[in-house]
Backbone as a ProteinNet text record, in pm:
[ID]
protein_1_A
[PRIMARY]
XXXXXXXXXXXXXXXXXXXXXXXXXXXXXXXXXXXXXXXXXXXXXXXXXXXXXXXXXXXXXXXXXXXXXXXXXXXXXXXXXXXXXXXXXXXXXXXXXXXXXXXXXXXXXXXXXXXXXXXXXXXXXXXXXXXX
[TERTIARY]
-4855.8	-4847	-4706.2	-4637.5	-4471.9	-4375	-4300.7	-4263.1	-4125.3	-4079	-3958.5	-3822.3	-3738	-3614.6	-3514.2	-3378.9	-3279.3	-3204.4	-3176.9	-3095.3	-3039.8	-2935.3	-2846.1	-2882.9	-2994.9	-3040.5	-3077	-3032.2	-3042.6	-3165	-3252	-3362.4	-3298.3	-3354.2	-3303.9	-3168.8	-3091.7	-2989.3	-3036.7	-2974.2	-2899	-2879.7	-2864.3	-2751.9	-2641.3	-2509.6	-2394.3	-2373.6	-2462.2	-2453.8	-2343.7	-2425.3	-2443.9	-2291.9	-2217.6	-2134.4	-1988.9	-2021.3	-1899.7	-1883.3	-1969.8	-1949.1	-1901.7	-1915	-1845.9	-1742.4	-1637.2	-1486.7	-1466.6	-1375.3	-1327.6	-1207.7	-1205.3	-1068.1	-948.8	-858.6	-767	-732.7	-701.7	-701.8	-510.5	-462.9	-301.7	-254.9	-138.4	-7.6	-34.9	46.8	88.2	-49.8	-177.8	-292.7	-316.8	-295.1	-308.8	-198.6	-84.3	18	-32.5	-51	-135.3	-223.7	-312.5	-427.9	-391.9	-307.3	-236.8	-197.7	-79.9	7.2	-140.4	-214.7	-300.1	-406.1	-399.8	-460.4	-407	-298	-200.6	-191.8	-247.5	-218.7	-337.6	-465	-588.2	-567.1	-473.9	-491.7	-386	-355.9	-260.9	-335	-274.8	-390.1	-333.5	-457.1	-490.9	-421.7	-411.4	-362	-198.5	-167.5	16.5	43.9	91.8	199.3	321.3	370	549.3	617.9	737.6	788.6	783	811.5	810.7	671	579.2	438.6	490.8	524.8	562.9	656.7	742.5	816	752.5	647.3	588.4	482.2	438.4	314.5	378	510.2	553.2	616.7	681.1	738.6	596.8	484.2	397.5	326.5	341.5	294.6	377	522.5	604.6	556.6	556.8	527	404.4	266.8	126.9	203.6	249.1	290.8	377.1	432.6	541.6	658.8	663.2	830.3	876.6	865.5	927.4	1051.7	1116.2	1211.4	1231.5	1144	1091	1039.7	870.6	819.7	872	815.1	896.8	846.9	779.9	685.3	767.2	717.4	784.7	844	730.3	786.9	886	942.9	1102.4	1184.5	1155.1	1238.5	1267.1	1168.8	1216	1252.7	1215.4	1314.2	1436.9	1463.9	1630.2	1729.8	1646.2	1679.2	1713.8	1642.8	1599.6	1707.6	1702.9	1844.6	1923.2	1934.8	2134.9	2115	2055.8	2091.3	2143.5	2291.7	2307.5	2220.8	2194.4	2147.7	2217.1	2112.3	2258.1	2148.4	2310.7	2294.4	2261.1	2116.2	2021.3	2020.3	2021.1	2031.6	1887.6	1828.6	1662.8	1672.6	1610.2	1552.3	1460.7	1519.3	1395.9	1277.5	1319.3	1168.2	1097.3	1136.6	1102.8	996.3	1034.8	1021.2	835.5	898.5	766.2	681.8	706.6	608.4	522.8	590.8	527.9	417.8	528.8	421	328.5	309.1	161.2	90	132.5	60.8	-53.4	67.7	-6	-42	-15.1	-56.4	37.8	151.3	266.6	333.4	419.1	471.7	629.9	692.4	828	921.1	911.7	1000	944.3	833	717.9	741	771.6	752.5	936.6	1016.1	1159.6	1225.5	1108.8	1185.4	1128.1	969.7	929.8	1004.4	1066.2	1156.6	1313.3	1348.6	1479.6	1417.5	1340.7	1307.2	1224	1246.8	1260	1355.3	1492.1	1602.7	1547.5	1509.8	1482	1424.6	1329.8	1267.3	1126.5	1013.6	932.6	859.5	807.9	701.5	682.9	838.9	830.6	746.6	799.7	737.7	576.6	547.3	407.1	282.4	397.5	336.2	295.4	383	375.2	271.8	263.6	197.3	66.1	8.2	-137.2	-141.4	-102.1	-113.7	-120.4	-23.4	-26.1	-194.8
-1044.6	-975.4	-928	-967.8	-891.8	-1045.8	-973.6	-1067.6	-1143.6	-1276.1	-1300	-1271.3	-1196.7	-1153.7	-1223.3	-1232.1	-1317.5	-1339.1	-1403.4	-1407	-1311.4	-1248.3	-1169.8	-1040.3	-1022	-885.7	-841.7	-721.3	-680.2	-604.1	-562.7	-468.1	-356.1	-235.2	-100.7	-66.4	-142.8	-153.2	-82.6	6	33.6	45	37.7	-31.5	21.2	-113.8	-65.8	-82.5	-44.2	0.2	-151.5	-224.3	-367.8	-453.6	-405.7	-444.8	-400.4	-258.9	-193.6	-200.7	-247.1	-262.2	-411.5	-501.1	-631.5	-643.9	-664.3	-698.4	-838.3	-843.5	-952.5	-1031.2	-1090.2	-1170.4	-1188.9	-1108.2	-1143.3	-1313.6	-1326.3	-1486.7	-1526	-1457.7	-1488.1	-1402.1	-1475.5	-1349.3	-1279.5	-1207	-1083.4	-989.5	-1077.1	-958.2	-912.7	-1000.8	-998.3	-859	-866.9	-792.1	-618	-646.5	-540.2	-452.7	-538.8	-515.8	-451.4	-526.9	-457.6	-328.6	-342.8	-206.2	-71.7	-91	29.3	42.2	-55.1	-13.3	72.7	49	124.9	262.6	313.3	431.6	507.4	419	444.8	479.6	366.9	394.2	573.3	613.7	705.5	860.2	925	975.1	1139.2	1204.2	1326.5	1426.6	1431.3	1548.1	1545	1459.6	1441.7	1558.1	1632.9	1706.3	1722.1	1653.9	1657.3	1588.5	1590.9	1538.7	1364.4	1318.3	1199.5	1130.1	1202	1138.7	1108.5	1257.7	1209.3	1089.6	1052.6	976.6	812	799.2	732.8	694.1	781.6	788.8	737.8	821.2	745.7	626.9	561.3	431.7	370.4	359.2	288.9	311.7	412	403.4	326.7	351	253.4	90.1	55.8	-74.9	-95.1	3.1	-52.8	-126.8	-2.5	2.9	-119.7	-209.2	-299.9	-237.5	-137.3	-28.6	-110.7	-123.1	-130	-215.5	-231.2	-360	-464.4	-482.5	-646	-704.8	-683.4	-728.4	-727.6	-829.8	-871.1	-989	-944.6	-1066.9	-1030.5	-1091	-1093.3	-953.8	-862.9	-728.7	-673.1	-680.7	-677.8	-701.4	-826.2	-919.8	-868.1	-800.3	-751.3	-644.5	-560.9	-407.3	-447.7	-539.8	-565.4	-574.9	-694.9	-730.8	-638.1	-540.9	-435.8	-365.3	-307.2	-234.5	-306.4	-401.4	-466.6	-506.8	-513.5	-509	-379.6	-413.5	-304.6	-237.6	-113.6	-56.6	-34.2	-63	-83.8	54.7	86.7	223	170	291.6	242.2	384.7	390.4	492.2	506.9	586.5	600.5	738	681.5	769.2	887.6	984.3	1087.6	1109.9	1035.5	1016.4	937.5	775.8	685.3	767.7	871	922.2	1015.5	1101.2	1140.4	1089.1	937.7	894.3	831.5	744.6	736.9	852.1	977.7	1048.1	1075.6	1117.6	1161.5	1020	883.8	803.4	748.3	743.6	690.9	767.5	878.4	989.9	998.3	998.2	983.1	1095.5	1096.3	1250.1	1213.4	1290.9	1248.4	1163.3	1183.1	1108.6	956.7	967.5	813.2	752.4	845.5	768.7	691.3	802.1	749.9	672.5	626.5	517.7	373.3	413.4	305.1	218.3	301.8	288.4	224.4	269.9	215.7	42	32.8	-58.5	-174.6	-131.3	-255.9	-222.3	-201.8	-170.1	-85.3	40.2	99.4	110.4	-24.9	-79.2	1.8	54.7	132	45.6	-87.6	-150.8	-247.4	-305.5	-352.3	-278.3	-145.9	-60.7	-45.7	-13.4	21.6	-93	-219.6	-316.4	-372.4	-361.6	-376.7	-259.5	-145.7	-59.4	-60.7	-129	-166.3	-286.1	-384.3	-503.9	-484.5	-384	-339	-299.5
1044	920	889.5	971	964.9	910.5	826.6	771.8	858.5	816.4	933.7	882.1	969.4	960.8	944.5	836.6	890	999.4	1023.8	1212.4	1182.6	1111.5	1124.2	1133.1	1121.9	1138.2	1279.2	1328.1	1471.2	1450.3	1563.4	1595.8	1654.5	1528.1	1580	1433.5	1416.1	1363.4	1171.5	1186.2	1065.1	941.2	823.8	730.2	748.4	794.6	781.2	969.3	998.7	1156.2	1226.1	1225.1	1275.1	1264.4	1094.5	1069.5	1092.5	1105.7	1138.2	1278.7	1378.8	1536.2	1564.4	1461	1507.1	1467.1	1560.9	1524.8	1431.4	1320.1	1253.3	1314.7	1367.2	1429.9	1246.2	1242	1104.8	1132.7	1027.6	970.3	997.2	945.2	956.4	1125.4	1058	1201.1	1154.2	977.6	938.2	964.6	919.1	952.4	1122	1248.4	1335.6	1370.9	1342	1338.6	1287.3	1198.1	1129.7	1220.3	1282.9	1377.6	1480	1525.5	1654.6	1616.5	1524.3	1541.8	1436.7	1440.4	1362.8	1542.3	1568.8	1744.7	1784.8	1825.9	1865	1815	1689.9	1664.7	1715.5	1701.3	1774.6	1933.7	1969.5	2120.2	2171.1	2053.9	2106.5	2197.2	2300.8	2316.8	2271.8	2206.2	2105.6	2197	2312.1	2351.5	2377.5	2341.3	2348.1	2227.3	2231.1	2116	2123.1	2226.5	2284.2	2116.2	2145.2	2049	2054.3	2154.5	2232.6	2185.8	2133.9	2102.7	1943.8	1899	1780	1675.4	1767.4	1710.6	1765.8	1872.5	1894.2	1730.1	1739.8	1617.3	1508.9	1461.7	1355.5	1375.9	1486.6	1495	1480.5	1526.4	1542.4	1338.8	1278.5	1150.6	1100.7	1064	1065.1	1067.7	1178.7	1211.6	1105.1	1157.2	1065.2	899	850	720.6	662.4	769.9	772.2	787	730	727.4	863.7	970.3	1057	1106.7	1221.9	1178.4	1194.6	1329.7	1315	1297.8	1193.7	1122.8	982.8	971.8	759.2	696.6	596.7	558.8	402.8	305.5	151.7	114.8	146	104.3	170.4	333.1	338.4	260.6	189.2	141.5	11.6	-36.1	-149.2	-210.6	-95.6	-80.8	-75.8	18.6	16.6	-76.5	-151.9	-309.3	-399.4	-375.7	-481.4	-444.4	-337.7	-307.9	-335	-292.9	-329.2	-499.2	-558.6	-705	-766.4	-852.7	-880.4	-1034.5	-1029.5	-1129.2	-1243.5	-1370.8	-1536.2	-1583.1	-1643.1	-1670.5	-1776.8	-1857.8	-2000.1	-2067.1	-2180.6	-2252.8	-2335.9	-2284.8	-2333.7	-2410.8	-2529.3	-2646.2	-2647.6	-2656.7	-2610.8	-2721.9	-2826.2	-2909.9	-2864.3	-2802.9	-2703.7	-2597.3	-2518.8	-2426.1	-2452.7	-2576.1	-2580.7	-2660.7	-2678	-2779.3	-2652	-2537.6	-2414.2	-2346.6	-2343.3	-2305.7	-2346.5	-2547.1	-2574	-2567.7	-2571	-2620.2	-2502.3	-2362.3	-2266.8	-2163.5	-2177.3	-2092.8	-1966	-1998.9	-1896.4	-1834.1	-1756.4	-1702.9	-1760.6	-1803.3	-1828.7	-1775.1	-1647.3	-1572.7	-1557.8	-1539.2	-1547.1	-1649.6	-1763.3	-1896.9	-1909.4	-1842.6	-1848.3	-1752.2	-1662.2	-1546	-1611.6	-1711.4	-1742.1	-1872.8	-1916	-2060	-1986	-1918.2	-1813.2	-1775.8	-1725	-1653.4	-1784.6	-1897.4	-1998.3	-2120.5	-2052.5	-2090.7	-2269.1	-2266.4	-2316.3	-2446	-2452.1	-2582.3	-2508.8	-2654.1	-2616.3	-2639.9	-2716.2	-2764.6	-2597.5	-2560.2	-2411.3	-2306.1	-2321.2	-2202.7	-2197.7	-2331	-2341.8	-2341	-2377.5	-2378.4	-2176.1	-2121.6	-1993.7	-1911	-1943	-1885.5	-1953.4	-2037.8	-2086	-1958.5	-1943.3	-1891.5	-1738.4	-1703.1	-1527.2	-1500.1
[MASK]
++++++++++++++++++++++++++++++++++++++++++++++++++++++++++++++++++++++++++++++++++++++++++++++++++++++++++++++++++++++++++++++++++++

């Protein structure tokens, strides 16, 4: 009278239970990489408070995050970029500015990095921040 189960279903198990106890092997390096260094923050142990733990913890967040320095997948690559381009000075409209702010619900400075960053045309800006 009991009906039949899919294989995948365990006895005893859960919802949720079953899935969060089986490990996913990541598919790439960069995710494998990933894996590791967020272990690692797992493996740290809770009762360290020296300083020596600390800069452990953050080299190892570091790393998770990519921040670190010998991992580097695209997004290294394009911090770099970003830094070595030099910045052109833009002269933004402060009617520009708060027409951003009441329109799109912006904070000033949000509204004036977004106005910089399409050399200070407002129909550009607003047009890009619907689309983001």
């Amino acid at each position: 009278m009991t009906e039949a189960q899919p294989p995948n279903v365990v006895e005893g198990a859960t919802t949720g239970d079953f899935e969060d106890e089986q490990s996913q092997k990541p598919s790439s390096a960069e995710d494998r990489k990933a894996a590791s260094a967020l272990a690692s923050l797992d493996a740290a142990a809770p009762n360290d408070t020296g300083k020596a733990a600390q800069n452990v913890d953050q080299a190892a967040v570091n790393k998770a995050m990519g921040g670190g320095g010998g991992g580097g997948g695209a997004g290294g690559a394009s911090r770099k970029t970003a830094a070595a381009a030099p910045k052109k000075s833009v002269k933004v409209d402060a009617a520009d500015v708060s027409l951003l702010v009441d329109q799109l619900l912006l904070a000033k400075p949000k509204a004036t990095e977004l106005l910089k960053a399409h050399d200070g045309d407002a129909v550009k800006a607003m047009r890009a921040y619907v689309a983001a």
